[in-house]
C-alpha positions as CSV (number, residue, x, y, z in Angstrom):
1,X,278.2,43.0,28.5
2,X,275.2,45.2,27.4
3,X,276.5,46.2,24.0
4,X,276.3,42.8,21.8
5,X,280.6,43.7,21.4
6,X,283.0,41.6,22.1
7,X,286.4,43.5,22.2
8,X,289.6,41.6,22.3
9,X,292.9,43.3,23.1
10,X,295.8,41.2,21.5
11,X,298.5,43.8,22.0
12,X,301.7,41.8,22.6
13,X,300.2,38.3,21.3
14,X,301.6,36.3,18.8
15,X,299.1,35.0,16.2
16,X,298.5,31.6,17.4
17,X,297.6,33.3,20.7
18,X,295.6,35.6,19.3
19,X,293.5,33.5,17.1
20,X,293.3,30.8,20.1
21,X,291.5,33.9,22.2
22,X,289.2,34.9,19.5
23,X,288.2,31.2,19.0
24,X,287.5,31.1,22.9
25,X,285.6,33.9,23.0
26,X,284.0,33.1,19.6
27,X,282.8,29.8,21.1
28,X,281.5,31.3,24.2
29,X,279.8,34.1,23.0
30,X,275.8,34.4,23.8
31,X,273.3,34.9,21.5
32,X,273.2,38.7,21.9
33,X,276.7,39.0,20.5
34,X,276.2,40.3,17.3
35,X,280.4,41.4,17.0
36,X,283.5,40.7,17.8
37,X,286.0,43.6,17.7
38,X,290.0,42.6,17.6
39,X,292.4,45.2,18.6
40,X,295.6,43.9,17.3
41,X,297.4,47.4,16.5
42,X,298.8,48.4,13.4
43,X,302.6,48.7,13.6
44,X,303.5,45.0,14.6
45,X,299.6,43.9,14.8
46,X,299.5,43.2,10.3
47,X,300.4,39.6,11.0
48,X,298.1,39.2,13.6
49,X,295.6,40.8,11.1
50,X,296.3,38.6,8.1
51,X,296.5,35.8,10.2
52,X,293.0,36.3,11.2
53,X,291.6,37.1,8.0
54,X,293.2,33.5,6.6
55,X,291.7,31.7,9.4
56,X,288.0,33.1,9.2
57,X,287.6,34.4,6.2
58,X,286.2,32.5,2.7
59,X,283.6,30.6,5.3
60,X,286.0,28.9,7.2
61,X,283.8,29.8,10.7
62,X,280.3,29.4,10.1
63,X,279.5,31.9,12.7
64,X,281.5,34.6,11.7
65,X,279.3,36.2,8.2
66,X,282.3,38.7,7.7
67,X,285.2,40.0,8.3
68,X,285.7,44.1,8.1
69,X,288.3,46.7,9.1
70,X,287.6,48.7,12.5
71,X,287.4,52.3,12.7
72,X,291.1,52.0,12.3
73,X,293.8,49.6,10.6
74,X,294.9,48.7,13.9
75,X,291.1,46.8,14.3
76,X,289.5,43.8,12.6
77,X,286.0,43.2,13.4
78,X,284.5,39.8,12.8
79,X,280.4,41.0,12.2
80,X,278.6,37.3,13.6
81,X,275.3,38.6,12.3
82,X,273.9,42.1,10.9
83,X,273.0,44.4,14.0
């Protein structure tokens, strides 16, 4: 992975599975990583979306700085450090 992106595709997760894959690739991420994009869709994929955002936001992860929307609702991207 060239890019410093992580993308995660948790289409068809529930949102314990989904946060359990972001925290495994959160915690095995190198030091070039700079993002982590989650593709959770939009229709179906909002609970996986707040579900994130509860569990990383408000400094809850040290390593993730912030949490923003993707190019579309159906993305979350946790920003590890400013690119």
């Amino acid at each position: 992975m060239m890019s410093g992106i992580i993308e995660i595709n948790v289409h068809g997760k529930n949102v314990e599975e989904a946060i359990d894959e972001i925290r495994k690739q959160l915690n095995s991420a190198k030091t070039n990583v700079y993002r982590i994009r989650v593709i959770h869709g939009y229709h179906g994929g909002t609970r996986i979306r707040d579900g994130i955002w509860d569990e990383f936001s408000y400094g809850r992860e040290p390593k993730i700085k912030r949490i923003t929307m993707g190019d579309n609702q159906g993305i979350t991207e946790l920003i590890l450090r400013e690119f």
